[in-house]
Every structure is written in structure tokens, then in C-alpha cells.
PDB file of N, CA, C, O and CB in Angstrom:
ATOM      1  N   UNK A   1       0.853  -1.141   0.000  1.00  0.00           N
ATOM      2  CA  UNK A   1       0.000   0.000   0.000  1.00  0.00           C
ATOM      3  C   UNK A   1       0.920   1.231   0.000  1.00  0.00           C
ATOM      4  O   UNK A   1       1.941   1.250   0.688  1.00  0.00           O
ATOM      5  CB  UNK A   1      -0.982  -0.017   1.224  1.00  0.00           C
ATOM      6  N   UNK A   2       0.599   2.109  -0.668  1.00  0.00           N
ATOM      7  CA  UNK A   2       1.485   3.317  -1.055  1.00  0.00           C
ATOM      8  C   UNK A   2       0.141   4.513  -0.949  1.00  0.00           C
ATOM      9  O   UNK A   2      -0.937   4.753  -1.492  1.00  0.00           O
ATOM     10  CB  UNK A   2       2.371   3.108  -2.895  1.00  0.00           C
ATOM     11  N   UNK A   3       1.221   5.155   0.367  1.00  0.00           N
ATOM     12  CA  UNK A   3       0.092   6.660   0.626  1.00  0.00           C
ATOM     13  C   UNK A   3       0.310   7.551  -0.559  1.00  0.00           C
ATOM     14  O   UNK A   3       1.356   7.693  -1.194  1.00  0.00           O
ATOM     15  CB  UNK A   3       0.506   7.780   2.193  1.00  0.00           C
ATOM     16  N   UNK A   4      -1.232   8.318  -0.816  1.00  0.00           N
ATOM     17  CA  UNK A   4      -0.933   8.629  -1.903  1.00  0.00           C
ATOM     18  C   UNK A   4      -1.007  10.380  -1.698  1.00  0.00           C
ATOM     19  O   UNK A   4      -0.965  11.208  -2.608  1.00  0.00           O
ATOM     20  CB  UNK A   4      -1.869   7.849  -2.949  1.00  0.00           C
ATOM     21  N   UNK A   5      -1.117  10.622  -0.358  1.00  0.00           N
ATOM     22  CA  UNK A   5      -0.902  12.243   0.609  1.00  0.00           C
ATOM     23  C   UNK A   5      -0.442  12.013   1.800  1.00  0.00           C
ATOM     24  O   UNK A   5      -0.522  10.925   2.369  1.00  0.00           O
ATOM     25  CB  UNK A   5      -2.283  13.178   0.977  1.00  0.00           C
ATOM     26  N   UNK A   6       0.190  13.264   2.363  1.00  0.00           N
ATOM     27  CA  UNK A   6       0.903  13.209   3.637  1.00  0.00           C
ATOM     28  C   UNK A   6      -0.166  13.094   4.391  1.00  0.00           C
ATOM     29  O   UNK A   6      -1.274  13.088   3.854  1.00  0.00           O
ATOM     30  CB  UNK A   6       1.824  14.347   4.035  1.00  0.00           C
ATOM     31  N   UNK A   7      -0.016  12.969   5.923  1.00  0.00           N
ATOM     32  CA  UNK A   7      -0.714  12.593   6.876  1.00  0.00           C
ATOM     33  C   UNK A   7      -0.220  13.113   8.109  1.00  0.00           C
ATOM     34  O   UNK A   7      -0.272  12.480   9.163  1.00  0.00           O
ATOM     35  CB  UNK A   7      -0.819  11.323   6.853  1.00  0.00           C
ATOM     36  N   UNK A   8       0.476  14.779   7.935  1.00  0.00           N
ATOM     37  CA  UNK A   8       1.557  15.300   8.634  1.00  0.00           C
ATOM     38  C   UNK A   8       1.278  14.831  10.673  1.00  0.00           C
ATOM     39  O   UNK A   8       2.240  14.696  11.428  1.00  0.00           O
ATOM     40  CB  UNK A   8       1.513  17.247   8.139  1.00  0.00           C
ATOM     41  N   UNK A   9      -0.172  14.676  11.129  1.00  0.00           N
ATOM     42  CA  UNK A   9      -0.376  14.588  12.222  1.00  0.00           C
ATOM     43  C   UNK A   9      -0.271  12.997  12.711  1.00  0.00           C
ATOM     44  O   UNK A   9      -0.681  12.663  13.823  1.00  0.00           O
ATOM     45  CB  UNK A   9      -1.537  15.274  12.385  1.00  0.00           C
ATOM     46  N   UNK A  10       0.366  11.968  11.695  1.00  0.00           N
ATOM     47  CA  UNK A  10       1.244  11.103  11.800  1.00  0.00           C
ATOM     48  C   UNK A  10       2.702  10.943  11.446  1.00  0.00           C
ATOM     49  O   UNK A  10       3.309   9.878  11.559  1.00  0.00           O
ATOM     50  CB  UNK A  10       0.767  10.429  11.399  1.00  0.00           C
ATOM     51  N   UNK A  11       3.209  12.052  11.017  1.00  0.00           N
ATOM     52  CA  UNK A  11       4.439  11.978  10.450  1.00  0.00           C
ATOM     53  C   UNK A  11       4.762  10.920   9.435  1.00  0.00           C
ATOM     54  O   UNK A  11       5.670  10.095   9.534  1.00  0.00           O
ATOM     55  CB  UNK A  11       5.269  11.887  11.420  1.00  0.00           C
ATOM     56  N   UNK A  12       3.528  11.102   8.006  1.00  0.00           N
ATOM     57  CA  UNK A  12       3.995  10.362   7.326  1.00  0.00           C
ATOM     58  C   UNK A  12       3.616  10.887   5.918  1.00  0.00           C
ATOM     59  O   UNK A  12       2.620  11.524   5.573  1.00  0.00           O
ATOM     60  CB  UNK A  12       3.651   9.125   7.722  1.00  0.00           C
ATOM     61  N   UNK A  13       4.712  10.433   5.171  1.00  0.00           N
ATOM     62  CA  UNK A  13       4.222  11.535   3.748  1.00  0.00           C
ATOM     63  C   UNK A  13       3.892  10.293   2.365  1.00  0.00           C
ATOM     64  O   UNK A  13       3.828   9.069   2.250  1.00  0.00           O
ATOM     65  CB  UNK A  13       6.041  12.953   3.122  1.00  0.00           C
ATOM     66  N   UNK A  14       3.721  11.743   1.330  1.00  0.00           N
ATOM     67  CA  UNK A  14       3.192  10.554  -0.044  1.00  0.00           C
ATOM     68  C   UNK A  14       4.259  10.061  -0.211  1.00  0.00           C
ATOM     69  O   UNK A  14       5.322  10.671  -0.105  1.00  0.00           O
ATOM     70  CB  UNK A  14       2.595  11.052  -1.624  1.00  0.00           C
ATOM     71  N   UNK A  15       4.107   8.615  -0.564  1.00  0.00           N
ATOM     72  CA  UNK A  15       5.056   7.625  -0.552  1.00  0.00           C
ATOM     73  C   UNK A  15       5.440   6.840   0.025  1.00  0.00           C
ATOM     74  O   UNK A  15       6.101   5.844  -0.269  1.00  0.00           O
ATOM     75  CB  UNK A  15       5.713   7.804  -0.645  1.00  0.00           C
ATOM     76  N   UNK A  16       5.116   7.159   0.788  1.00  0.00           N
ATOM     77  CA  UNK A  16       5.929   6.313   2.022  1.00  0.00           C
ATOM     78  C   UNK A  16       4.892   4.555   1.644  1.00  0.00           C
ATOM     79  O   UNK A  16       3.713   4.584   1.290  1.00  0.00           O
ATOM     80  CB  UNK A  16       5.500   7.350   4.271  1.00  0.00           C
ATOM     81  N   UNK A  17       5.700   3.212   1.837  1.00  0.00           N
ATOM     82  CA  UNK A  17       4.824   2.485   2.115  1.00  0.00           C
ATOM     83  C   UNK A  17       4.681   1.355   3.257  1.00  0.00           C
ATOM     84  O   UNK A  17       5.687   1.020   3.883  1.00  0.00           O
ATOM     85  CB  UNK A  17       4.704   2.122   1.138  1.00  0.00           C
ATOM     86  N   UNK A  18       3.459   0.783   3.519  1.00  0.00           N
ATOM     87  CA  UNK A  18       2.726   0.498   4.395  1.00  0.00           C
ATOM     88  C   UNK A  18       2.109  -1.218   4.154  1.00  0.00           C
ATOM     89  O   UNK A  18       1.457  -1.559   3.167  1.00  0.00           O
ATOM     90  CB  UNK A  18       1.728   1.682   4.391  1.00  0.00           C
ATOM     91  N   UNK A  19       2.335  -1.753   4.821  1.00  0.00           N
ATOM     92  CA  UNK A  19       1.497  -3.290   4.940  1.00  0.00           C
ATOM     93  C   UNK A  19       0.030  -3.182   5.372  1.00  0.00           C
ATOM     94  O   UNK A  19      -0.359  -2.692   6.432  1.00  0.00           O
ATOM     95  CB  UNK A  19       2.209  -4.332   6.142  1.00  0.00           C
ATOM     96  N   UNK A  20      -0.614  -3.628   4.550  1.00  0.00           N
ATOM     97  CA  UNK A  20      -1.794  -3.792   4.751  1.00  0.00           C
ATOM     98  C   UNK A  20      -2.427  -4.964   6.446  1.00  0.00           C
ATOM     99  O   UNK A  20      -2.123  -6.123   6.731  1.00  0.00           O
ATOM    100  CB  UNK A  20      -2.098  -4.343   3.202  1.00  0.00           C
ATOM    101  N   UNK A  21      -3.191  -4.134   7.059  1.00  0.00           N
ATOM    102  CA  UNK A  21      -3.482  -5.036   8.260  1.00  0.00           C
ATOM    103  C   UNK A  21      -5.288  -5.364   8.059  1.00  0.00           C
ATOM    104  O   UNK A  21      -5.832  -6.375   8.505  1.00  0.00           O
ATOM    105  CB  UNK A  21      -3.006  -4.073   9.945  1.00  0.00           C
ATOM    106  N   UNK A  22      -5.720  -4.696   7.595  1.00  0.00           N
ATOM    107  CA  UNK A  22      -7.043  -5.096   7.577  1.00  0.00           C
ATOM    108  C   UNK A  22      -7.812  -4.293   6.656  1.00  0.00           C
ATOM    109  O   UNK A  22      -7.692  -3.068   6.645  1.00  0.00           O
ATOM    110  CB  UNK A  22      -7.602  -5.057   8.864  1.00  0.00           C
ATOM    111  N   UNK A  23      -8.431  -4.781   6.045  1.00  0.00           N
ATOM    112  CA  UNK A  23      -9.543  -3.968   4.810  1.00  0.00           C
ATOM    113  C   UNK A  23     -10.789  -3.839   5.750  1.00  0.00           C
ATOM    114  O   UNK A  23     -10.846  -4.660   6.665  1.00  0.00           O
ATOM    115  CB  UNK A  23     -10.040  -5.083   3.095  1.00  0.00           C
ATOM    116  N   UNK A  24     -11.891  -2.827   5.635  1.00  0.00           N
ATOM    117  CA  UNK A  24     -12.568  -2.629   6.401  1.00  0.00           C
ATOM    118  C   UNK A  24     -13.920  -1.858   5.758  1.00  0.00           C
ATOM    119  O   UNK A  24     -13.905  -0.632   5.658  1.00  0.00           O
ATOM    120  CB  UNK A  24     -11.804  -2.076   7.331  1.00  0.00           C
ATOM    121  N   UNK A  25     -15.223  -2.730   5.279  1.00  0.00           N
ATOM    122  CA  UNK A  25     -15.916  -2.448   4.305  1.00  0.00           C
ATOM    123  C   UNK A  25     -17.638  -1.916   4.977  1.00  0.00           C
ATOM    124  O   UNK A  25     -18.223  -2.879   5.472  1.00  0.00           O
ATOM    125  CB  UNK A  25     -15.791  -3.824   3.321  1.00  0.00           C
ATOM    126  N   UNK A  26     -18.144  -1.080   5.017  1.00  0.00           N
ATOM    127  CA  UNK A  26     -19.249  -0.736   5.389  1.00  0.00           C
ATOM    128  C   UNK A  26     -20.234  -0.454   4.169  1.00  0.00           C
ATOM    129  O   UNK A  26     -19.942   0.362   3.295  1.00  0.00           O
ATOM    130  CB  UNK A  26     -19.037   0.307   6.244  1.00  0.00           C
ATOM    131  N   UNK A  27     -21.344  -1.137   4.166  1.00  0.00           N
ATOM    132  CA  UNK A  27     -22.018  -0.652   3.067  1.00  0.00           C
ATOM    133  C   UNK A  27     -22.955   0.906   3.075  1.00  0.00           C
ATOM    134  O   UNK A  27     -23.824   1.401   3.793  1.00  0.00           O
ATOM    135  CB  UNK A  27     -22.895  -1.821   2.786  1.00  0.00           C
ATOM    136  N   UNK A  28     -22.235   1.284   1.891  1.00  0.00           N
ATOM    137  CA  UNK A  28     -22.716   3.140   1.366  1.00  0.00           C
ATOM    138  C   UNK A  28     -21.467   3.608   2.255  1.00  0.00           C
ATOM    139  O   UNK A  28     -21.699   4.696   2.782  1.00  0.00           O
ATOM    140  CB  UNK A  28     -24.769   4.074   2.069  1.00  0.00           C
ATOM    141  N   UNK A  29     -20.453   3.186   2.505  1.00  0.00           N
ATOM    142  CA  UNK A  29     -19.076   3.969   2.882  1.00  0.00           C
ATOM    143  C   UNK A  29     -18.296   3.266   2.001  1.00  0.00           C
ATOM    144  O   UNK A  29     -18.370   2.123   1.548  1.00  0.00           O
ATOM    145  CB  UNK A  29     -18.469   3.917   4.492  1.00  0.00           C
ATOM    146  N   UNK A  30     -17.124   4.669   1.767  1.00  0.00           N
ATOM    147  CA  UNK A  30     -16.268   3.799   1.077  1.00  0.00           C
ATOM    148  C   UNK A  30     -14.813   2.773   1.996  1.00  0.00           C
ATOM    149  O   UNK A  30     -14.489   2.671   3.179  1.00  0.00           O
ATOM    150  CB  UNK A  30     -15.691   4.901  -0.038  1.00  0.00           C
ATOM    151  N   UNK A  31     -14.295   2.207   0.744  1.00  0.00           N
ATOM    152  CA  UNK A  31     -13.701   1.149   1.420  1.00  0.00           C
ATOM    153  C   UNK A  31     -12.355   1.130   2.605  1.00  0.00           C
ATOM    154  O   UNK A  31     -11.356   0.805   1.965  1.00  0.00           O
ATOM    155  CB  UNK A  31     -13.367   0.438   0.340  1.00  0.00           C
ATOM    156  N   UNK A  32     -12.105   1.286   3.600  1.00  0.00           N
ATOM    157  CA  UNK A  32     -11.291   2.100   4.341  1.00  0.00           C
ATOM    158  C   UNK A  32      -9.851   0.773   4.567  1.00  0.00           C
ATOM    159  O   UNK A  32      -9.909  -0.304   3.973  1.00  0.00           O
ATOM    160  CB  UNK A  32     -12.288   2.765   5.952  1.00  0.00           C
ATOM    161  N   UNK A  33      -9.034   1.028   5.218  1.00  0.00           N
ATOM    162  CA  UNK A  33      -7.973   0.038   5.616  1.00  0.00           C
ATOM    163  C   UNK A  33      -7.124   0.566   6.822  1.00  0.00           C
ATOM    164  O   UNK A  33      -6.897   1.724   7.171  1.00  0.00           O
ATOM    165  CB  UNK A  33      -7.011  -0.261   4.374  1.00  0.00           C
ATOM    166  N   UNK A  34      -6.721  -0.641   7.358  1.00  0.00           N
ATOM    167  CA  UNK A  34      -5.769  -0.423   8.345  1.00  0.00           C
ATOM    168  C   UNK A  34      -4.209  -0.746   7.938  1.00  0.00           C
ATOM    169  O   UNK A  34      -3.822  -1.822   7.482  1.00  0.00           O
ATOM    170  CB  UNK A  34      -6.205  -1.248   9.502  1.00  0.00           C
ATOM    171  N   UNK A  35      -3.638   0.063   8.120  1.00  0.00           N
ATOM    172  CA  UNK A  35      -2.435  -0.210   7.501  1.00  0.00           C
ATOM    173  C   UNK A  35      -1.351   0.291   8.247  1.00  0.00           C
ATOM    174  O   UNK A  35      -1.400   1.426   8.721  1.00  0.00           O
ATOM    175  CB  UNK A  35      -2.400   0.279   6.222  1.00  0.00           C
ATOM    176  N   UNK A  36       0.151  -0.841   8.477  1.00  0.00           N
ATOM    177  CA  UNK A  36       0.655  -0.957   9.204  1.00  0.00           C
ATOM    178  C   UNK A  36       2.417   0.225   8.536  1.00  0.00           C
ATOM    179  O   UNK A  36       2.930  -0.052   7.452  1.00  0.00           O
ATOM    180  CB  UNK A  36       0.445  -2.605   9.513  1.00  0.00           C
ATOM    181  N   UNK A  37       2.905   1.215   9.298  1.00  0.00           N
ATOM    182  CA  UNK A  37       4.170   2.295   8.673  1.00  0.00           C
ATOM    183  C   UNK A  37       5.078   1.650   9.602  1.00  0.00           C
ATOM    184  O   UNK A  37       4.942   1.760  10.821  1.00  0.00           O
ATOM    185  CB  UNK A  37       4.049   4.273   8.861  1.00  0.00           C
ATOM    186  N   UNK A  38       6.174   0.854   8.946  1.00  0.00           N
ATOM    187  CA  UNK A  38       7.367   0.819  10.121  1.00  0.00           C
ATOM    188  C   UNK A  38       8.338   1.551   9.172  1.00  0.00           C
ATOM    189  O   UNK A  38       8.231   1.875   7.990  1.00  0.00           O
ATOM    190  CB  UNK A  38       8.002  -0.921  10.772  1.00  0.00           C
ATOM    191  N   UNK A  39       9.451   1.724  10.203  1.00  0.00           N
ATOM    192  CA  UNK A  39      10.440   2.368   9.680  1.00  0.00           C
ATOM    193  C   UNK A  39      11.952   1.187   8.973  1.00  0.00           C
ATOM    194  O   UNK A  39      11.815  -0.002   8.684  1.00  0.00           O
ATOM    195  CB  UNK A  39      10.811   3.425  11.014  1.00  0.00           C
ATOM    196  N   UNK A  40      12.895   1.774   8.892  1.00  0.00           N
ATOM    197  CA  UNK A  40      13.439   0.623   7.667  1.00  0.00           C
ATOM    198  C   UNK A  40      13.930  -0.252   8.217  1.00  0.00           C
ATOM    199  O   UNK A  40      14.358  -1.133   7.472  1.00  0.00           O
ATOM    200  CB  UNK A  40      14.477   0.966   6.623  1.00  0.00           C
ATOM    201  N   UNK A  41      14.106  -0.450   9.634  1.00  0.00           N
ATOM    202  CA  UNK A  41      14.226  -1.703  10.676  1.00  0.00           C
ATOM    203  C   UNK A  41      13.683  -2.927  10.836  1.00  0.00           C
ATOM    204  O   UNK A  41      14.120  -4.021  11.193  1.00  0.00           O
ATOM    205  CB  UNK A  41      13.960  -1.412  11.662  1.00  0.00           C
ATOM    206  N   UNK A  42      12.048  -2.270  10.303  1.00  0.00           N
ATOM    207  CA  UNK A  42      11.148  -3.165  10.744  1.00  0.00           C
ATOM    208  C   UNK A  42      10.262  -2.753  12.047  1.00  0.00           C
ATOM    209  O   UNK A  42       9.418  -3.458  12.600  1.00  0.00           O
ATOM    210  CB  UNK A  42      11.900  -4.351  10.968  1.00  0.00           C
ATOM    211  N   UNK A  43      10.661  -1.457  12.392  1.00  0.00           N
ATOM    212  CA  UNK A  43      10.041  -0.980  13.854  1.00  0.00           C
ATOM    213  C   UNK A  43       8.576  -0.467  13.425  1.00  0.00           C
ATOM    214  O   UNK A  43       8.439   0.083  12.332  1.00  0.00           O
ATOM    215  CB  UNK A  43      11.037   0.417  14.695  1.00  0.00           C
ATOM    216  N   UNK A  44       7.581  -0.634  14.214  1.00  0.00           N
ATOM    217  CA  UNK A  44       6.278  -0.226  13.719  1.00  0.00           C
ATOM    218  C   UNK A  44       6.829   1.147  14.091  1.00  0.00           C
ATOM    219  O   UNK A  44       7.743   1.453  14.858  1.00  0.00           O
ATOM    220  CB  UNK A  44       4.756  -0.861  14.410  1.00  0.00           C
ATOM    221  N   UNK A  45       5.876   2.019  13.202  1.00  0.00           N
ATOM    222  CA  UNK A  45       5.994   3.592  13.630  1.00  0.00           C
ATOM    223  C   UNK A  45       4.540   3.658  13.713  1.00  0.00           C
ATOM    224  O   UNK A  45       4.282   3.946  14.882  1.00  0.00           O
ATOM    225  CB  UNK A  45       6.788   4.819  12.490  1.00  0.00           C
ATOM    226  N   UNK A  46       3.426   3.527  13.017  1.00  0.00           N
ATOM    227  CA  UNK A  46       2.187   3.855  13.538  1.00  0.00           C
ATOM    228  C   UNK A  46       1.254   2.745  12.272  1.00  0.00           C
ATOM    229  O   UNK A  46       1.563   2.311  11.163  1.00  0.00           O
ATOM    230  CB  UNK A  46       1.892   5.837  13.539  1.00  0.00           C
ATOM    231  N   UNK A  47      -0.106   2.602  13.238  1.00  0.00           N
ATOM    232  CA  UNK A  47      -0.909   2.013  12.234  1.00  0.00           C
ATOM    233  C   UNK A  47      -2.515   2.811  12.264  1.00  0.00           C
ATOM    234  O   UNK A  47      -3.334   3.101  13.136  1.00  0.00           O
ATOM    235  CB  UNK A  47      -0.954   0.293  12.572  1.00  0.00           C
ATOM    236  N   UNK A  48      -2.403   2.960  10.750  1.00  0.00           N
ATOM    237  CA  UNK A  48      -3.542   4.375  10.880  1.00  0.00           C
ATOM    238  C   UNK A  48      -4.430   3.400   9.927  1.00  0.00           C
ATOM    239  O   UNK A  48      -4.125   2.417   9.253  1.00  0.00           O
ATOM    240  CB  UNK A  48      -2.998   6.406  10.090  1.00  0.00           C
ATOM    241  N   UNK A  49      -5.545   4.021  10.132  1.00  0.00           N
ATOM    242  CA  UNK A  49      -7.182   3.548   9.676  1.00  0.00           C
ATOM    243  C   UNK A  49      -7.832   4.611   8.776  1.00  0.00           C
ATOM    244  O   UNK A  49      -8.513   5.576   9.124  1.00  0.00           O
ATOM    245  CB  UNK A  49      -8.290   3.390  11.096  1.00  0.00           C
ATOM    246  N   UNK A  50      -7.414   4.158   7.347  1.00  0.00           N
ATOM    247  CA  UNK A  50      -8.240   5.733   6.257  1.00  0.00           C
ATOM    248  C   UNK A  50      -8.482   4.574   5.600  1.00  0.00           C
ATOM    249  O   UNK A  50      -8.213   3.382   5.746  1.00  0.00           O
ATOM    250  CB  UNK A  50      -7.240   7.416   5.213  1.00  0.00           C
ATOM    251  N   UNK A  51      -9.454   5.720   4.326  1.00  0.00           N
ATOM    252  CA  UNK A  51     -10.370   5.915   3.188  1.00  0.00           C
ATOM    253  C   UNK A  51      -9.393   5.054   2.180  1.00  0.00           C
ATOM    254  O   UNK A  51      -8.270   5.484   2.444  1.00  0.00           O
ATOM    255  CB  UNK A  51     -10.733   7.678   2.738  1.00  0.00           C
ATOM    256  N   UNK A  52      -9.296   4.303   1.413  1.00  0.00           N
ATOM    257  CA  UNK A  52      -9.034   3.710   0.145  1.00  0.00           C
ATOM    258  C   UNK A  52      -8.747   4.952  -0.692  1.00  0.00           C
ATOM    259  O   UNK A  52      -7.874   4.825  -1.551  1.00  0.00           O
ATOM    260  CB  UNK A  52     -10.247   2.786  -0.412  1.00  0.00           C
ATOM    261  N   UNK A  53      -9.336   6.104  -0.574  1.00  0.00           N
ATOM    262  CA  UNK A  53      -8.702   7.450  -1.411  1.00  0.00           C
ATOM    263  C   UNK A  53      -7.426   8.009  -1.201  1.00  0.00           C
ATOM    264  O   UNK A  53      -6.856   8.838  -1.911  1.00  0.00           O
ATOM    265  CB  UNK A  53      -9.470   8.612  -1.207  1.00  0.00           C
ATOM    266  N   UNK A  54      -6.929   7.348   0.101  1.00  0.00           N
ATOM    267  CA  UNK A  54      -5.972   8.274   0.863  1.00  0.00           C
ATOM    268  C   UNK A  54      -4.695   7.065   0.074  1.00  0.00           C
ATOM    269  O   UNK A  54      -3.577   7.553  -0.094  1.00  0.00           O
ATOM    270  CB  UNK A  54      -6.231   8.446   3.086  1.00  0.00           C
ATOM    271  N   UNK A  55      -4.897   5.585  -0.365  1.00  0.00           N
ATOM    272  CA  UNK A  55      -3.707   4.933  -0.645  1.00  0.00           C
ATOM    273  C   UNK A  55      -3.757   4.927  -2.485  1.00  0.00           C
ATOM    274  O   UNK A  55      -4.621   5.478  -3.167  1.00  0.00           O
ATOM    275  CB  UNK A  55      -3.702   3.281   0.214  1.00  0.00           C
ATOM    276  N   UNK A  56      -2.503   4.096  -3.016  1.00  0.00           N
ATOM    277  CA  UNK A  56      -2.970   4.302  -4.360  1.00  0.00           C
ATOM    278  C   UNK A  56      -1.915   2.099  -4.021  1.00  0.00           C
ATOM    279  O   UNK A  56      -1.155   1.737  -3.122  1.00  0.00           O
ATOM    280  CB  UNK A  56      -2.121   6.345  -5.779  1.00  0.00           C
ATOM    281  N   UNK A  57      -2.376   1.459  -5.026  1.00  0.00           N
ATOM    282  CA  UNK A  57      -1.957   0.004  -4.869  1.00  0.00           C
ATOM    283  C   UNK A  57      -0.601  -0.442  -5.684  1.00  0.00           C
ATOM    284  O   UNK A  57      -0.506   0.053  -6.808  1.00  0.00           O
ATOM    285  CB  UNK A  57      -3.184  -0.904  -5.380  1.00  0.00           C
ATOM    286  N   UNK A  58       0.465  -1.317  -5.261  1.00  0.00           N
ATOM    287  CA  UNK A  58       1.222  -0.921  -5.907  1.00  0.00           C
ATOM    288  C   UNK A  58       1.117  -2.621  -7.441  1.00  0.00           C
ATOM    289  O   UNK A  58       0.805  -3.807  -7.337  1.00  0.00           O
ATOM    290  CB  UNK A  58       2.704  -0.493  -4.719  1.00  0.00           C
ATOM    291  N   UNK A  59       1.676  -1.539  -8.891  1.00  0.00           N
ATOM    292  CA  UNK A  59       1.455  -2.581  -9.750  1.00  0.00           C
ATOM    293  C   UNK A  59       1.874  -4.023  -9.559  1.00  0.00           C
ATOM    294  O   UNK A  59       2.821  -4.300  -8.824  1.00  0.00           O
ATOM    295  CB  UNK A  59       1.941  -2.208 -10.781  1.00  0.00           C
ATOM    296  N   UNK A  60       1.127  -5.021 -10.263  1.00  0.00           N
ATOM    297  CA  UNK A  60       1.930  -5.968  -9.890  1.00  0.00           C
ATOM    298  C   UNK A  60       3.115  -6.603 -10.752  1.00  0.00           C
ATOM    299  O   UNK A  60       3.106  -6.549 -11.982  1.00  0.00           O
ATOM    300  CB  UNK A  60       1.132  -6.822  -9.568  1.00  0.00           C
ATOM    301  N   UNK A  61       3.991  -7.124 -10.122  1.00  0.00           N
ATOM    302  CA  UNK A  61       5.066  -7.535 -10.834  1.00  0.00           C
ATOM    303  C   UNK A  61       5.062  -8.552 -12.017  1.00  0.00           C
ATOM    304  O   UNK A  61       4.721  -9.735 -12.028  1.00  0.00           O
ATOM    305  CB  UNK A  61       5.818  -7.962  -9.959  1.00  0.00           C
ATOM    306  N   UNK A  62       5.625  -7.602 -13.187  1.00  0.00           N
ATOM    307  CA  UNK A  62       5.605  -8.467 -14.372  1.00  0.00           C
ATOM    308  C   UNK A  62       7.263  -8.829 -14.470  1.00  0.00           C
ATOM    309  O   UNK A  62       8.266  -8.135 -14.634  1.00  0.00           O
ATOM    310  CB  UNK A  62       4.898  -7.618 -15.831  1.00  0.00           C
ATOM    311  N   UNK A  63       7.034 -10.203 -14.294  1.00  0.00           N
ATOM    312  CA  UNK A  63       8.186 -10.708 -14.880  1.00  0.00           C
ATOM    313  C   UNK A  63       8.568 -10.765 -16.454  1.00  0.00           C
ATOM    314  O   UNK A  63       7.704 -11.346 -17.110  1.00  0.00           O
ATOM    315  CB  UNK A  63       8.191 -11.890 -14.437  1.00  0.00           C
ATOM    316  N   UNK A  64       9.724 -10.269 -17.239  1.00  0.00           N
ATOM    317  CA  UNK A  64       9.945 -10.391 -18.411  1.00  0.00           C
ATOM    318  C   UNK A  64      10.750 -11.511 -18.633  1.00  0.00           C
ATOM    319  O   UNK A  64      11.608 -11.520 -17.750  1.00  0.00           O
ATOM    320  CB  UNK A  64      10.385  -9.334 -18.869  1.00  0.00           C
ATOM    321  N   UNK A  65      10.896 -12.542 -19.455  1.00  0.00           N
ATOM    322  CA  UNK A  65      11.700 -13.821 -19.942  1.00  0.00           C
ATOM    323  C   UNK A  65      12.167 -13.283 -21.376  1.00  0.00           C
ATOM    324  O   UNK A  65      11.544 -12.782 -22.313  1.00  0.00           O
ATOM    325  CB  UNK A  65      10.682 -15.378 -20.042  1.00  0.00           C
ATOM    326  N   UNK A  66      13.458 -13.577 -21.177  1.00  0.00           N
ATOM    327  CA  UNK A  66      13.773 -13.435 -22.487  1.00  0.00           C
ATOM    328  C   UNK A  66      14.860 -14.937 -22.855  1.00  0.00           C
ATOM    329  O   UNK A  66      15.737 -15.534 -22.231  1.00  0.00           O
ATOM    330  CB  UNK A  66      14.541 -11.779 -22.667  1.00  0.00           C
ATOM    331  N   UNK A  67      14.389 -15.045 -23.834  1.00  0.00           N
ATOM    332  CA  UNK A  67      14.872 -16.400 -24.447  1.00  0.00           C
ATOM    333  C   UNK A  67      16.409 -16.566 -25.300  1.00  0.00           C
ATOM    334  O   UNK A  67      16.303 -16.559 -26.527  1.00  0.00           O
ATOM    335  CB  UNK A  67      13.702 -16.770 -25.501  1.00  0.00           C
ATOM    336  N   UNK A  68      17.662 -16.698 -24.790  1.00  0.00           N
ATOM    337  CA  UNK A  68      18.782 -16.912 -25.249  1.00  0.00           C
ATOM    338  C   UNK A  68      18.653 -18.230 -26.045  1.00  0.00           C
ATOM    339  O   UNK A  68      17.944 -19.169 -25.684  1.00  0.00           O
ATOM    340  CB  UNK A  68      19.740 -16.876 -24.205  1.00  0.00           C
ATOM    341  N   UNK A  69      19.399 -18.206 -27.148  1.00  0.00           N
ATOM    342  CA  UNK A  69      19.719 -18.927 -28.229  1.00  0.00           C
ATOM    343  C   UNK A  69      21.112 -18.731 -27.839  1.00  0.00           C
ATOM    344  O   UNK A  69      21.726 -17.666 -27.758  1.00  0.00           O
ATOM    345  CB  UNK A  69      19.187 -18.491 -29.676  1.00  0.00           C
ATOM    346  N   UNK A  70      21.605 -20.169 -27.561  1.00  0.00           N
ATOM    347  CA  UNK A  70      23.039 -20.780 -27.076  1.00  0.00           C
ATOM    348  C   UNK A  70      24.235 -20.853 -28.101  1.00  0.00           C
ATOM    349  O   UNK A  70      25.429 -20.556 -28.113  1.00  0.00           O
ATOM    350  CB  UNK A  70      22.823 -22.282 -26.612  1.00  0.00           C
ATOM    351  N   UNK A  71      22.885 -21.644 -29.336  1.00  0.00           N
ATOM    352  CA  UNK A  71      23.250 -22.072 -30.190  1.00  0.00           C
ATOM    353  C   UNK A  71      23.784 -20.939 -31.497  1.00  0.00           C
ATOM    354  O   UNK A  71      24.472 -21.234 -32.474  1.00  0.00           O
ATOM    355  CB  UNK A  71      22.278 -22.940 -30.344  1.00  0.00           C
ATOM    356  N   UNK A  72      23.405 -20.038 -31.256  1.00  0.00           N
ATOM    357  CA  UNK A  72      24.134 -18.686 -32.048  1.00  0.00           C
ATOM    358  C   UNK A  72      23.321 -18.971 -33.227  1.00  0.00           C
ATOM    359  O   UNK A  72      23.883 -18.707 -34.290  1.00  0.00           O
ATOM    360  CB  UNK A  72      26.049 -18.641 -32.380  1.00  0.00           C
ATOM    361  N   UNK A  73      21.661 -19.634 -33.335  1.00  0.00           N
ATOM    362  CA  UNK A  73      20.914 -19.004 -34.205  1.00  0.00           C
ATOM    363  C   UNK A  73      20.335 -18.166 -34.365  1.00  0.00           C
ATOM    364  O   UNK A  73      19.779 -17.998 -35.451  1.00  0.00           O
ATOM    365  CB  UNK A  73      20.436 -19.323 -34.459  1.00  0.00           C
TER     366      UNK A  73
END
């Protein structure tokens, strides 16, 4: 999960990213999450509870293969 605005009254800005701890769905609200900020240790720094507007998801990984010819055809 990748914030997609600061959140200065957590000390945390766009970009920064975050492990997802819980999705959290109410119907006629939108979709909110709990999501876990440690710092590059691994130390939790805070786990805040927003709007699905506030994160943006990150793409998923495309692996590329590329195919060598050994044989020099």
C-alpha cells in the first residue's frame, strides 16, 4: 500500500509504504484500511485507519523472460 498524501499529524508523507493489516468495508461507505508504517528496521511507527482514497496500490510484478539462443541461431 502506497500513501498517496501526507498525513503530517502522523508523520507520514506521499510515498511512504505500508502493509496492509485489515480492509474494512461498510455498506454506502467507502472502502477504508488499516495499515501498518514501520520504519526501515522493521520498527512499527504507527498504524492508521483511512479511506481507500488516501492509498494508491502498488502494480503488480511483471516478470519479463527473455529467451537466449546458445546455439548462435
Amino acid at each position: 500500500m502506497i500513501l498517496s498524501q501526507d498525513i503530517p499529524e502522523e508523520r507520514l508523507s506521499a510515498g511512504d509504504v505500508g502493509t496492509l493489516v485489515e480492509k474494512h468495508q461498510i455498506e454506502g461507505l467507502e472502502t477504508g484500511y488499516s495499515v501498518e508504517f514501520s520504519d526501515r528496521l522493521g520498527k512499527t511507527i504507527t498504524v492508521v485507519t483511512m479511506p481507500e482514497s488516501f492509498l494508491r496500490f502498488p502494480a503488480p510484478l511483471r516478470t519479463r523472460v527473455k529467451l537466449i539462443n546458445y546455439a548462435g541461431v
